[in-house]
C-alpha positions as CSV (number, residue, x, y, z in Angstrom):
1,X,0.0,0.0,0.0
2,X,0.8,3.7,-0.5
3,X,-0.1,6.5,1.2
4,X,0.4,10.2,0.8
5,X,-0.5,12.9,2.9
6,X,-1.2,16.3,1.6
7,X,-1.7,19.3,4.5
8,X,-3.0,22.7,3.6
9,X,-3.1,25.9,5.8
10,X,-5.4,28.7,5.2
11,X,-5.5,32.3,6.5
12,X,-7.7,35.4,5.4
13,X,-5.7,38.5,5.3
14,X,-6.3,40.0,9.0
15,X,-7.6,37.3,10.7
16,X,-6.6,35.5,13.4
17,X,-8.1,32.4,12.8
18,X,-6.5,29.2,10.1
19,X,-8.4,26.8,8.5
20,X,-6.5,23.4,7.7
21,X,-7.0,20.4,5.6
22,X,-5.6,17.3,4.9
23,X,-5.7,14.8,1.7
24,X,-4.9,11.4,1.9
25,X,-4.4,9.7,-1.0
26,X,-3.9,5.8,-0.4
27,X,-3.5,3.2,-3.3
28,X,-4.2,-0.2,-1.8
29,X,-2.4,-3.3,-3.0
30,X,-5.4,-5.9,-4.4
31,X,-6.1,-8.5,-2.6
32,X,-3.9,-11.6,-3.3
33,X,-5.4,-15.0,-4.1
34,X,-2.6,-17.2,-2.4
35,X,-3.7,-20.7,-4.0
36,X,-4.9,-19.8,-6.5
37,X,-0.9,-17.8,-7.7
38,X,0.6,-21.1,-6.0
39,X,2.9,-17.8,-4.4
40,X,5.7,-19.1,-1.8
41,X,8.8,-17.0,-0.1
42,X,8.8,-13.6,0.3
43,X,5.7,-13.2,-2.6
44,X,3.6,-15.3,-0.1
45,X,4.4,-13.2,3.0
46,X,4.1,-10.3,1.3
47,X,0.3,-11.3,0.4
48,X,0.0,-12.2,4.0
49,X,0.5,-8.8,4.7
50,X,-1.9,-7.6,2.2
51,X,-4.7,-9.5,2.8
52,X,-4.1,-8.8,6.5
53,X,-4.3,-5.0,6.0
54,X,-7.4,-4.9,4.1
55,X,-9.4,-7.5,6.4
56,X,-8.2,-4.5,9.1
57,X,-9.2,-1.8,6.6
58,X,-12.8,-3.5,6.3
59,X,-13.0,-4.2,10.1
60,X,-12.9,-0.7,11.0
61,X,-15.0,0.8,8.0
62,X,-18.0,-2.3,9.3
63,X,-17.6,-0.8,12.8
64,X,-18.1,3.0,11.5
65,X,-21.0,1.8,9.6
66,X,-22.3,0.0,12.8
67,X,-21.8,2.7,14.6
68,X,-23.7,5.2,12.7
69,X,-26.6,3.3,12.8
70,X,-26.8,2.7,16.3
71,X,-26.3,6.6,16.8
72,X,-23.7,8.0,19.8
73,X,-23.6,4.1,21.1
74,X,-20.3,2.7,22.4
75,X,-19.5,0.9,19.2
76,X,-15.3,0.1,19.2
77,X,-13.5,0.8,16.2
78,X,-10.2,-1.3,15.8
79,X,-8.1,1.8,14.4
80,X,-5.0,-0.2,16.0
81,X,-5.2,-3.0,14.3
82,X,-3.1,-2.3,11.6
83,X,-0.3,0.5,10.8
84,X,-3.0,1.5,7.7
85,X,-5.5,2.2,9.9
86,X,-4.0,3.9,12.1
87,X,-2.3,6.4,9.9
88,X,-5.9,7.0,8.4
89,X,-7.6,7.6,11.7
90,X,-8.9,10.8,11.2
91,X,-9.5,10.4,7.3
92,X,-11.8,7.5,8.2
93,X,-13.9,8.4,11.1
94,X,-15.2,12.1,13.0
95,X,-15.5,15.1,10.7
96,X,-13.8,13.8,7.5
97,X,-15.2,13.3,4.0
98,X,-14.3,10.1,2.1
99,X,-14.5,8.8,-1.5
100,X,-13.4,5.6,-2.5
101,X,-12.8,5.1,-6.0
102,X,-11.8,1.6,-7.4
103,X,-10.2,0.9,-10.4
104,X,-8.4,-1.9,-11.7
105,X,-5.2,-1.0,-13.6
C-alpha cells in the first residue's frame, strides 16, 4: 500500500483564525489470491501482509458503519489494528469526508 499525505493551511488577510485540511491519497495493494498464484517465499508473506491490512481496513469501516446506525452508542473501532488504519484515523472516522474510488489497472 501507499499512502500520501497532503496538508493545507489557510488564513484570510487579517484574521486570526486558520483553517487546515488534509488529503490522503492511499493506493491499496489488491487482494492476493494465495492458492490460486501457487505464491511461496517472500511473494507469499508479502500477500500475507496484504490481505491482512485490508481484512483491518474492512474491520474498522463495518464498525463505522455499525456505529452510525446505532447513533452516539459505544461501538469500538479497531483503528489499531493495523499501521494503515492507524495512519488513516482521522480520514476514516469524526468530521472527515471520504470517497473511495476503485479501479483496476
Amino acid at each position: 500500500h501507499c499512502i500520501f499525505t497532503i496538508m493545507v493551511e489557510g488564513r484570510r488577510t487579517g484574521s486570526d483564525s486558520v483553517t487546515r485540511s488534509k488529503l490522503n491519497l492511499v493506493d491499496l495493494a489488491g487482494s492476493e489470491r494465495v492458492h490460486r498464484t501457487s505464491s511461496s517465499g517472500q511473494t507469499l508473506t508479502e500477500a500475507k501482509y496484504i490481505n491482512t491490512s485490508l481484512f483491518y481496513l474492512e474491520m474498522v469501516i463495518v464498525a463505522l458503519h455499525e456505529k452510525g446506525k446505532r447513533g452516539k452508542e459505544k461501538t469500538h473501532v479497531p483503528y489499531r489494528n493495523s499501521m494503515m488504519t492507524s495512519v488513516l484515523r482521522d480520514s476514516l472516522g469524526g468530521n472527515c469526508e471520504l470517497m473511495f474510488d476503485t479501479r483496476y489497472l
